[in-house]
C-alpha positions as CSV (number, residue, x, y, z in Angstrom):
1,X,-29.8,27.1,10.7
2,X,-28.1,27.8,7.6
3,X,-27.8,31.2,6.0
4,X,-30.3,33.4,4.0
5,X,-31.0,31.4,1.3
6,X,-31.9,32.3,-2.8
7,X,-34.9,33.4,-2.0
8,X,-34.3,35.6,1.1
9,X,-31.4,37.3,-1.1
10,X,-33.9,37.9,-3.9
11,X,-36.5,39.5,-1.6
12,X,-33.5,41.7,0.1
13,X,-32.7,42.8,-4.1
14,X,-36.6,43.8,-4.5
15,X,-36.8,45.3,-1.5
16,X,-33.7,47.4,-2.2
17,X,-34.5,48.5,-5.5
18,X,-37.9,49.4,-4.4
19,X,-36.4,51.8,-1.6
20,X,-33.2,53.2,-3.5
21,X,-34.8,52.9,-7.0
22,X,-32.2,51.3,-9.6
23,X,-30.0,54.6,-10.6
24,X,-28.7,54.6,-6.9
25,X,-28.1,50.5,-6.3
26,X,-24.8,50.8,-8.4
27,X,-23.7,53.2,-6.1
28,X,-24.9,51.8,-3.2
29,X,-22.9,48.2,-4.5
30,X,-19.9,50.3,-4.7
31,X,-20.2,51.8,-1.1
32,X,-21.0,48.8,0.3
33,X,-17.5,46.7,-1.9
34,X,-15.2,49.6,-0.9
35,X,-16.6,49.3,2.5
36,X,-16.2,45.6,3.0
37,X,-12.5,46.0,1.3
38,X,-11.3,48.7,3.6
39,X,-12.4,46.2,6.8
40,X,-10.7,43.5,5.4
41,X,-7.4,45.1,4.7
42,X,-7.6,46.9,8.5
43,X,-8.4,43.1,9.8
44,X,-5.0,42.4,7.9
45,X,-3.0,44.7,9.4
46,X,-4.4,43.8,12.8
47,X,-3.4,40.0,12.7
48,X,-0.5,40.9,11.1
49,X,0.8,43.3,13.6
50,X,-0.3,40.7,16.7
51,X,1.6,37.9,14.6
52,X,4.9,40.4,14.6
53,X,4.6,41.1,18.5
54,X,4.3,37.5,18.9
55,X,7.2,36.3,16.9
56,X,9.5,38.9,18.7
57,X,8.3,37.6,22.1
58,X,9.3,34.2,21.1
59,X,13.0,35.5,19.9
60,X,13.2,37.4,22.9
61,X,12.7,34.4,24.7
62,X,14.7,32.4,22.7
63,X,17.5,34.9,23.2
64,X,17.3,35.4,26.7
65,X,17.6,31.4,27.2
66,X,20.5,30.9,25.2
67,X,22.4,34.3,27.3
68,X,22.0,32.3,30.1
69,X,23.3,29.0,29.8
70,X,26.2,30.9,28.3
71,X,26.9,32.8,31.7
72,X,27.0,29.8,33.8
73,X,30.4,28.7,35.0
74,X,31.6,25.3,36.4
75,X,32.2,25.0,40.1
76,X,36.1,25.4,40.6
């Protein structure tokens, strides 16, 4: 159940540079890098942003509690 293995990757390489030939697989590496960068940096920002939204829902909570308990009075 594991992944691909040595040998699977080596038989994905052959297969590769019998299809692209080796004067594009460079290029094709570099696609495929700037790809996987670009969708890791946007994954980033995603978690980042739902982090943000969740911290200011936890101040905002925080807040509102504390206004609260300082608008209660004492009974007379």
């Amino acid at each position: 159940m594991g992944g691909i293995g040595v040998t699977g990757i080596i038989l994905l390489v052959l297969v590769a540079l019998l299809l692209f030939g080796p004067s594009k697989l460079p290029e094709l590496g570099r696609a495929v890098g700037r790809t996987l960068r670009e969708f890791k940096s946007g994954a980033r920002e995603i978690m980042d942003e739902t982090d943000r939204k969740e911290s200011d829902k936890r101040i905002e909570v925080s807040r509102s509690d504390n206004s609260e308990i300082g608008n209660k009075r004492l009974p007379d």
